[in-house]
ZADRENVEX-72177 format. One record per residue (C-alpha): residue in three letters; residue number from 1; x, y, z. Coordinates in steps of 0.1 Angstrom, whole numbers. Example, Ala and Ser with C-alpha at 12.3 -4.5 7.8 and 13.67 -1.06 7.14 Angstrom:
% residues 2
+------+------+-------+-------+-------+
! resn ! resi !     X !     Y !     Z !
+------+------+-------+-------+-------+
!  ALA !    1 !   123 !   -45 !    78 !
!  SER !    2 !   137 !   -11 !    71 !
+------+------+-------+-------+-------+
This chain:
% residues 61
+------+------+-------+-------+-------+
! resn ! resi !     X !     Y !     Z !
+------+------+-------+-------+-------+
!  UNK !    1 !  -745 !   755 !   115 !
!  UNK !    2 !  -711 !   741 !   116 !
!  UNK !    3 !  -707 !   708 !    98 !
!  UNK !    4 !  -686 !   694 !   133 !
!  UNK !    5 !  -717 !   697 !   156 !
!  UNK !    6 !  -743 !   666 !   156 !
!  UNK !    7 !  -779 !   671 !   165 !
!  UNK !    8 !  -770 !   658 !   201 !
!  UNK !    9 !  -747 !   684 !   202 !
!  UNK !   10 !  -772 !   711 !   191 !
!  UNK !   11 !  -799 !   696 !   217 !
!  UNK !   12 !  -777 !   690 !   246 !
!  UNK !   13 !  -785 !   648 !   246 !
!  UNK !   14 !  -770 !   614 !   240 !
!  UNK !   15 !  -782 !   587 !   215 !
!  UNK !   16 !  -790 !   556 !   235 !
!  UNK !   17 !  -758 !   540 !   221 !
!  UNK !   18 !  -735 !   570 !   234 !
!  UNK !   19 !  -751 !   567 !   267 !
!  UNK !   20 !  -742 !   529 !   267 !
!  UNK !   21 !  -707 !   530 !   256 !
!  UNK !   22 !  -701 !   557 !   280 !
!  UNK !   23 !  -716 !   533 !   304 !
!  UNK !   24 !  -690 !   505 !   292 !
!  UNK !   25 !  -662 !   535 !   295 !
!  UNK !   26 !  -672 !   540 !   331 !
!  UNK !   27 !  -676 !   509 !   345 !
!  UNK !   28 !  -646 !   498 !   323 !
!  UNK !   29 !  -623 !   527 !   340 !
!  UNK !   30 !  -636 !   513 !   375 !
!  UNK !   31 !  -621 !   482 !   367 !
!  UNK !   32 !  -586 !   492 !   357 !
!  UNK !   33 !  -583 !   519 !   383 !
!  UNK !   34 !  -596 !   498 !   413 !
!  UNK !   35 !  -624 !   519 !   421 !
!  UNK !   36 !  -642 !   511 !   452 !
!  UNK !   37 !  -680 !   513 !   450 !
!  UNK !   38 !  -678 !   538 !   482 !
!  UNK !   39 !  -657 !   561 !   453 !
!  UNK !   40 !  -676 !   557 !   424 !
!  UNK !   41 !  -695 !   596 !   430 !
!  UNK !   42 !  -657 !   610 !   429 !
!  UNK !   43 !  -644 !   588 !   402 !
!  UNK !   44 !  -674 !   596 !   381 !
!  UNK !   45 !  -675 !   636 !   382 !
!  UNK !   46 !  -637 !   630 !   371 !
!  UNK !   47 !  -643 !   606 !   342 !
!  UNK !   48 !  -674 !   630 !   328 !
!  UNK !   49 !  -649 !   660 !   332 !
!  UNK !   50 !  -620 !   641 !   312 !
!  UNK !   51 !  -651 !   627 !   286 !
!  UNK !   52 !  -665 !   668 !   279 !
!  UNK !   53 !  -628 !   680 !   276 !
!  UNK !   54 !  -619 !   651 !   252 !
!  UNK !   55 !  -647 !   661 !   236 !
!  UNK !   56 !  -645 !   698 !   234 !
!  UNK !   57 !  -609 !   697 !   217 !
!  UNK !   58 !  -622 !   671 !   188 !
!  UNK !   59 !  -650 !   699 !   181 !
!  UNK !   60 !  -620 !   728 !   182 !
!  UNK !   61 !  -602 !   709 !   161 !
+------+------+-------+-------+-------+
């Protein structure tokens, strides 16, 4: 099993505390970008795209 890869990774989950901090991300990315609620669907499917690739090139790397 390569070292990079957490349990999470191996099961497909998040810890409690990842889900909550990408929670705090989300709504935090709202904020700063002016999201209306009415947009929050779109803004979300982008924000969990941008999270996985972020994501994916720290385990390539």
């Amino acid at each position: 099993m390569d070292v990079r890869r957490s349990k999470h990774d191996t099961l497909g989950r998040l810890s409690v505390f990842e889900l909550d901090a990408l929670r705090e991300a989300f709504k935090r990315s709202v904020r700063e970008n002016n999201v209306t609620e009415i947009r929050w669907a779109e803004h979300a499917e982008l924000f969990v795209k941008r999270a996985i690739g972020k994501k994916s090139r720290v385990l390539r790397a």
